[in-house]
N, C-alpha and C positions, 0 to 999 in steps of 0.2 A: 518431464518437469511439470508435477500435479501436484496440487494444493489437495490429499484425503481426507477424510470426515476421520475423525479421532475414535477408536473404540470406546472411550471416557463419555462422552456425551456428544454436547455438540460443538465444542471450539475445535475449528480445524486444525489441522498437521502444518507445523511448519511445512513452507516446502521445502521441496530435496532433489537436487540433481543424482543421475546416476539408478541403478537399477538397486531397490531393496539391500542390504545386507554387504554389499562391495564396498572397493575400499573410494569409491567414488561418490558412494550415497552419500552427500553433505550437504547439509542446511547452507538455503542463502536468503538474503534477503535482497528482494526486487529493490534495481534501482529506479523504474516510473511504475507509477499505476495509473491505468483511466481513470476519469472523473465518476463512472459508474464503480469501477472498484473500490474506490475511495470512502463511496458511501455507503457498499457493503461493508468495509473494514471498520469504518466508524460510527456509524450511527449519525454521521452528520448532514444533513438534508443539501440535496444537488444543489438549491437556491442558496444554501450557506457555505458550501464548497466554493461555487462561483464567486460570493460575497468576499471572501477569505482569499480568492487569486485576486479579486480585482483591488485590496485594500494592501496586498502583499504577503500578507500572513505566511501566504503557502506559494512556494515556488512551481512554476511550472515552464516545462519546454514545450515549441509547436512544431511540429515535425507536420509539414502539410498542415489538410484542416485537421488533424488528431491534438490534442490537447495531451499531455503527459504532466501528473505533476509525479517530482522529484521526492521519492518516499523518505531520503531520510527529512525534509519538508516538513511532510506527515507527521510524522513522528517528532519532530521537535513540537510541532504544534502540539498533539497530546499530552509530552511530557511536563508541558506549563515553561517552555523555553520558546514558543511564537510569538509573541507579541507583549515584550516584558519594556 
């Protein structure tokens, strides 16, 4: 379960459960990411990550001290459906 560099450039591969070419290799999307993946996926700065759990924007769960937030979250915030 790897996130590969695209032969196209440089946006990565979906990821993919299962081994290459079987009939198990299927795209999924995470349901948390850390706060650090968060801001490789988005380009959105840790201090504004944070700003955005503390205001609500972005959902998150605390499993211990780990921080998760809730990708489809993420993504609604991207798509201009966080904070309308």
């Amino acid at each position: 379960m790897t996130a590969s560099r695209s032969h196209h450039g440089d946006e990565p591969e979906v990821p993919r459960l299962g081994r290459p070419g079987s009939h198990t290799d299927i795209p999924f999307e995470p349901i948390s990411v850390r706060i650090r993946t968060a801001v490789q996926l988005t380009g959105i700065s840790r201090s504004r990550i944070y700003e955005l759990i503390e205001t609500g924007d972005i959902a998150t769960v605390k499993i211990g001290r780990s921080t998760f937030i809730l990708f489809k979250s993420l993504k609604r915030l991207l798509e201009g459906e966080g904070s309308d």
